[in-house]
C-alpha positions as CSV (number, residue, x, y, z in Angstrom):
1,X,317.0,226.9,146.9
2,X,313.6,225.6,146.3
3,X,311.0,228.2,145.1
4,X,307.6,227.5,146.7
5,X,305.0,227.5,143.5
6,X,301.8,228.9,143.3
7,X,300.4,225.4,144.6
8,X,299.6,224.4,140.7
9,X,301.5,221.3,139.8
10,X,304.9,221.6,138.1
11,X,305.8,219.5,135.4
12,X,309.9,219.4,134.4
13,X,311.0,219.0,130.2
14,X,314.6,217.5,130.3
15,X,315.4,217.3,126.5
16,X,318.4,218.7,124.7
17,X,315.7,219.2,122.0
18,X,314.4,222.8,121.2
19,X,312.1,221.6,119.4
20,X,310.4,218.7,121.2
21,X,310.3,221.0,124.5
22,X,308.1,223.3,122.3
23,X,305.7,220.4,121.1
24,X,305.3,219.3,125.1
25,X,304.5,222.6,125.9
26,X,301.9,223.0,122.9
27,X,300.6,219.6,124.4
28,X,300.4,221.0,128.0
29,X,299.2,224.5,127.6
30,X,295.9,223.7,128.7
31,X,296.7,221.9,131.9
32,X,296.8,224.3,134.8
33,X,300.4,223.4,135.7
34,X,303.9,225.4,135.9
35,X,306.7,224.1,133.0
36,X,309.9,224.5,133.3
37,X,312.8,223.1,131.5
38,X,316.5,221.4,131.1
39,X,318.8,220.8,128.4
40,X,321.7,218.8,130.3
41,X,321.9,216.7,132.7
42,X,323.3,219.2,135.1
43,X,320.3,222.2,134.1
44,X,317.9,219.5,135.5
45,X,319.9,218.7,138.3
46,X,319.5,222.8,139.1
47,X,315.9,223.0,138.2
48,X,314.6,220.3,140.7
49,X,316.6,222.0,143.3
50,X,314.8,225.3,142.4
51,X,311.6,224.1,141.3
52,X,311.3,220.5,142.9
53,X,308.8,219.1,140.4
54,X,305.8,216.8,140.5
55,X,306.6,214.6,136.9
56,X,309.9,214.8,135.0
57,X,309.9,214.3,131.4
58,X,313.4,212.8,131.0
59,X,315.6,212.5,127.8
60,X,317.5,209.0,128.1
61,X,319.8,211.0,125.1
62,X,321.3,214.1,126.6
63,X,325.0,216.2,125.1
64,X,326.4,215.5,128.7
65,X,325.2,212.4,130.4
66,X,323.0,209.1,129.8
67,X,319.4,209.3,131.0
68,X,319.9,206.2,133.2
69,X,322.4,206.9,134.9
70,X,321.4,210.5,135.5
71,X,317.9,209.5,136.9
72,X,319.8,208.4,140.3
73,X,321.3,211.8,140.5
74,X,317.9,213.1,139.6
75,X,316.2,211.2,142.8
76,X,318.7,212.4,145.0
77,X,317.7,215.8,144.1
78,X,314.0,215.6,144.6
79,X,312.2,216.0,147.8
80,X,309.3,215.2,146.5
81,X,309.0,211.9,145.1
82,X,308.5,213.4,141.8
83,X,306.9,211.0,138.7
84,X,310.2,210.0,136.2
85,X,308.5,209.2,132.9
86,X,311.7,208.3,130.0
87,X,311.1,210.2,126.5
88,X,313.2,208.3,123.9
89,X,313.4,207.2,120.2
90,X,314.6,204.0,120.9
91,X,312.1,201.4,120.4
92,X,313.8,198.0,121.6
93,X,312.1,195.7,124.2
94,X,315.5,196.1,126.2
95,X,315.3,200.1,126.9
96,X,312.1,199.6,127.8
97,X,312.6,197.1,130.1
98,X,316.2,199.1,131.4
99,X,314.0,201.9,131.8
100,X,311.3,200.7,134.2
101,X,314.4,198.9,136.0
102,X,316.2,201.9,137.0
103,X,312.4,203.2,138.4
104,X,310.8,204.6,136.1
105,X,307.0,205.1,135.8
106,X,306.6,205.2,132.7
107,X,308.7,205.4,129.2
108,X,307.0,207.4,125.9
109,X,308.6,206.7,122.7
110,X,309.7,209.9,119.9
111,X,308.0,211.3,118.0
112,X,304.8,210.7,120.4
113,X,301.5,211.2,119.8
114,X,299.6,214.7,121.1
115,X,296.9,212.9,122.8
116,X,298.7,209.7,123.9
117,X,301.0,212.3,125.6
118,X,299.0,214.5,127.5
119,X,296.7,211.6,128.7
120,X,299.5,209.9,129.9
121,X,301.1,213.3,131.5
122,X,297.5,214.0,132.9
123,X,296.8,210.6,134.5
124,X,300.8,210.5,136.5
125,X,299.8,214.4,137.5
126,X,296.3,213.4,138.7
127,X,297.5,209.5,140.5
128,X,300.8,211.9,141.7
129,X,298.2,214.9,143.1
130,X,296.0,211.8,144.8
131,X,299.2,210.4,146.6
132,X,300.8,213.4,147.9
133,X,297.0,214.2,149.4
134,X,297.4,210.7,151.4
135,X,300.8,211.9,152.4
136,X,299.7,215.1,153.4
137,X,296.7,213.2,155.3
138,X,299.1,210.3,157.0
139,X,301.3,213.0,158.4
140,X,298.7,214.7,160.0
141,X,297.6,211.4,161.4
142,X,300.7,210.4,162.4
143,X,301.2,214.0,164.0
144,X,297.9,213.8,165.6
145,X,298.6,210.3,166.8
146,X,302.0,211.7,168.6
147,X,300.2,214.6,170.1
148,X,297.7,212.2,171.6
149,X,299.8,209.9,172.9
150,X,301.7,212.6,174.3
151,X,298.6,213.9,176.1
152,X,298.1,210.6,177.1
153,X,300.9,210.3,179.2
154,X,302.0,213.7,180.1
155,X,300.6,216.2,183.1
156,X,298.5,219.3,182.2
157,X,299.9,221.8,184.3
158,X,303.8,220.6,184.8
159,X,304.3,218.7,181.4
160,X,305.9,215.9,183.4
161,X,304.7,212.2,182.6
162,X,301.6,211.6,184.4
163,X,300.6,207.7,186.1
164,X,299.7,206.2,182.8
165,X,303.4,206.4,181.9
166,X,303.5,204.0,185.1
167,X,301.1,202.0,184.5
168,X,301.9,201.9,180.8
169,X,305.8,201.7,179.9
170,X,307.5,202.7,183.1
171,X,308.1,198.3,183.8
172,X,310.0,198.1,180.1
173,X,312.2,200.9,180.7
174,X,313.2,199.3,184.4
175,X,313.7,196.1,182.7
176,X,316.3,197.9,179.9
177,X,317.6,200.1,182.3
178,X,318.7,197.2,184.9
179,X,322.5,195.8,185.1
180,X,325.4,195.5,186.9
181,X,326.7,197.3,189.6
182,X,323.9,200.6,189.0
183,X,320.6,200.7,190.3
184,X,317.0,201.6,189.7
185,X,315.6,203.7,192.5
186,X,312.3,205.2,192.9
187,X,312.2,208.8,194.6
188,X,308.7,209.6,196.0
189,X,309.0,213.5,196.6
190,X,305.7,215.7,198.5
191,X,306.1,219.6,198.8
192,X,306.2,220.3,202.5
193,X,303.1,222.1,203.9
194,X,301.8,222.7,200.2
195,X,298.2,223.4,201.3
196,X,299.7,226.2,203.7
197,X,300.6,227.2,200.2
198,X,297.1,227.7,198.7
199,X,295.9,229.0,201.6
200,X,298.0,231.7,201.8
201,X,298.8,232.6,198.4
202,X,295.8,231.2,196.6
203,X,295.4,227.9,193.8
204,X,297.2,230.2,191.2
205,X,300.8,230.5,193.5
206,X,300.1,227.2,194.3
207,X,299.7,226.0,190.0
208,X,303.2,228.5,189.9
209,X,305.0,226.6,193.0
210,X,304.5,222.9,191.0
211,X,305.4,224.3,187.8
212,X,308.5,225.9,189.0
213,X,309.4,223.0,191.2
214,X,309.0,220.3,188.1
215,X,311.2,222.0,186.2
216,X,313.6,221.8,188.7
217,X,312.9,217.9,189.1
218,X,313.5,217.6,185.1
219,X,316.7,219.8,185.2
220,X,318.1,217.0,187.3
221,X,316.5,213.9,185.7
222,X,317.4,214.3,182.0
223,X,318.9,210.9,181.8
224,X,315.9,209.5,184.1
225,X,312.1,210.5,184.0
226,X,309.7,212.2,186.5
227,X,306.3,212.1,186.9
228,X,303.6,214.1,188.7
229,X,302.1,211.7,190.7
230,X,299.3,213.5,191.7
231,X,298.8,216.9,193.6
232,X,301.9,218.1,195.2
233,X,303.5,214.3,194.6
234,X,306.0,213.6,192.3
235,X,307.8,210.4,191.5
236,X,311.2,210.3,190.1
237,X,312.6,206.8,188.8
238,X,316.3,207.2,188.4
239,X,317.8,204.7,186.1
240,X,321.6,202.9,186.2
241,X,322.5,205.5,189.5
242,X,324.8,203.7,192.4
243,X,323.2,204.5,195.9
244,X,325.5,207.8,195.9
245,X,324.4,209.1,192.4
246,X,320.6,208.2,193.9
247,X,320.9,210.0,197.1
248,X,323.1,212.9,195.6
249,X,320.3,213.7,193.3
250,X,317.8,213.3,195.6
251,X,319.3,216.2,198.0
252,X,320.5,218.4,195.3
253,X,316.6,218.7,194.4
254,X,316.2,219.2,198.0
255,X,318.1,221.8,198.4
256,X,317.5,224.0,194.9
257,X,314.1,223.6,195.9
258,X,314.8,224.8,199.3
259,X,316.9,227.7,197.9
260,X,314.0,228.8,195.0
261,X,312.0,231.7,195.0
262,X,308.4,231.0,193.3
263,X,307.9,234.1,191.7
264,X,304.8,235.6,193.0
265,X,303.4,238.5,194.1
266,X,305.7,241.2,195.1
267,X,308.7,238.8,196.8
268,X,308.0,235.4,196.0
269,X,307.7,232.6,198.2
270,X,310.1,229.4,198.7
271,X,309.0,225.3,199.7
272,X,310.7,222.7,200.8
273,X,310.2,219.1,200.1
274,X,310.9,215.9,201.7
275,X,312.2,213.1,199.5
276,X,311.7,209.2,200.0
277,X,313.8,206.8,198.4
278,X,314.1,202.9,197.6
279,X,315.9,200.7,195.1
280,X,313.7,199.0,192.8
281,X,314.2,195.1,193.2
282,X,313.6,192.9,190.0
283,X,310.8,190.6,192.0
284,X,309.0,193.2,192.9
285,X,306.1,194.9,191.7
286,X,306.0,198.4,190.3
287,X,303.2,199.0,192.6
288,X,305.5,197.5,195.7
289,X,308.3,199.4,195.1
290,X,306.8,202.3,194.6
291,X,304.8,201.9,197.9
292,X,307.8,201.3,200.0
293,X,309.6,205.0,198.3
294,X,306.2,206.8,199.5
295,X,306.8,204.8,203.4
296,X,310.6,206.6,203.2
297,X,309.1,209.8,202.3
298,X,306.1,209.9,204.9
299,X,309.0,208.5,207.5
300,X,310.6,211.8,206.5
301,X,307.7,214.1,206.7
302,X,307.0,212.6,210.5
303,X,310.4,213.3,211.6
304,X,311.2,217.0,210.3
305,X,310.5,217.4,206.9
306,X,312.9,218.6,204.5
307,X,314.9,215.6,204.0
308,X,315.7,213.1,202.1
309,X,315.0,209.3,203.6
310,X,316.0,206.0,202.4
311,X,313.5,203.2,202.9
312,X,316.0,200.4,203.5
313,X,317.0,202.5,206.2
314,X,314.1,202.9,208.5
């Protein structure tokens, strides 16, 4: 399990060598980092799990495995993109070059020099401390970015997707969403009498009643999307449905809605809602489609209420 550190830097020695861990630490006892240390191949494979360093100090020479190779068991061990720097005696152009190959960043030869040592420890710790810092600072953009553009396109109040989600990327997701024998169709849905609502129960029942009701709406359009399309309107765009699947929907909303109690006050109080319906045609225009859904659903609201009512029937 990883330990979290005291938020110091922690530097890992993996050397079979007694006696050179000692010199690295003599080197490093004035940096204000955490040391901890290996012997084998599988002690460091432990210690990055438990310590997850910052900079490895890595033996190429170790009693039970080969540097190299080990450094890829090494990586997929660290979750922190810690800095591999290759201690070695060997002095040949070729390990040199074998080391950076296998991603090293940087390879110091036995016996090394005190100062050539920690300035080279020093300067990975400080370029490694300056990196994770833009990390840190990406992540919080790119979280910050996601937030927004989730503000951006989501309602206040219900959560739902508000009409910039229309306007925006609504067209795209009809376009991958249309083929075969299924159907886009737009659902234009009002809460009957809602301003009785208000009126009677006050803005806060009212803020309760399209809360309650939107999660109903999204309960039944988790493979489609809703949006609040403005005071008591909502628009749901239900994606690869047959006419059925549409108009099934459509009426179990009705009717949960119907059968709700908005809990309020000491008993509640239930809506109703009338629901207008069209399938999306590819020449039209969002704005034309959409248009002809609200015609259904005002159709509806002249003759009853409560009800769901297909356009291409009136």
């Amino acid at each position: 399990m990883y330990m979290e550190n005291d938020g110091r830097q922690t530097v890992l020695i993996v050397d079979d060598s007694l006696l050179i861990c000692n010199q690295i630490r003599l080197a490093l006892k004035e940096e204000d980092i955490n040391i901890c240390e290996a012997h084998t191949g599988q002690e460091a494979v432990e210690q990055i799990k438990q310590h997850q360093p910052d900079l490895i100090l890595l033996d190429v020479v170790l009693p039970d495995a080969d540097g190299y190779e080990l450094y890829g068991t090494l990586k997929e061990a660290d979750q922190k993109n810690a800095v591999i720097i290759f201690l070695t005696s060997k002095s040949s152009d070729e390990d040199v070059v074998r080391g950076f190959s296998v991603g090293a960043c940087d390879y110091i030869k036995k016996p090394f020099v005190k100062a050539e040592l920690q300035s080279r420890i020093h300067a990975h710790l400080l370029q490694k401390k300056q990196k994770d810092e833009l990390d840190r600072q990406n992540r919080e953009l790119r979280d910050s970015m996601e937030k927004l553009n989730y503000m951006a396109y989501r309602d206040g109040l219900t959560g739902l997707y508000n009409r910039r989600y229309v306007v925006g990327d609504l067209l795209e997701d009809v376009r991958c969403c249309t083929a075969g024998d299924v159907e886009t169709v737009f659902v234009m849905a009002d809460i009957d009498d809602f301003k009785l609502v208000n009126d009677t129960y006050g803005h806060d029942a009212g803020d309760m009643a399209l809360v309650c009701i939107a999660n109903i709406l999204e309960d039944n359009c988790r493979n489609h999307r809703v949006v609040r399309w403005g005071g008591e309107e909502f628009l749901m765009i239900l994606f690869r449905v047959t006419l059925e699947e549409a108009y099934e929907i459509s009426e179990k909303v009705r009717r949960q809605v119907e059968q709700f109690v908005i809990p309020y006050g000491a008993e509640g109080f239930s809506c109703t809602m009338t629901l207008g319906l069209h399938v999306f045609k590819p020449q039209e225009a969002l704005e034309e489609g959409i248009s002809c859904a609200d015609k259904a659903l005002y159709h509806g609201k002249r003759n009853g209420k409560n009800q769901s009512v297909w356009y291409e029937s009136l």
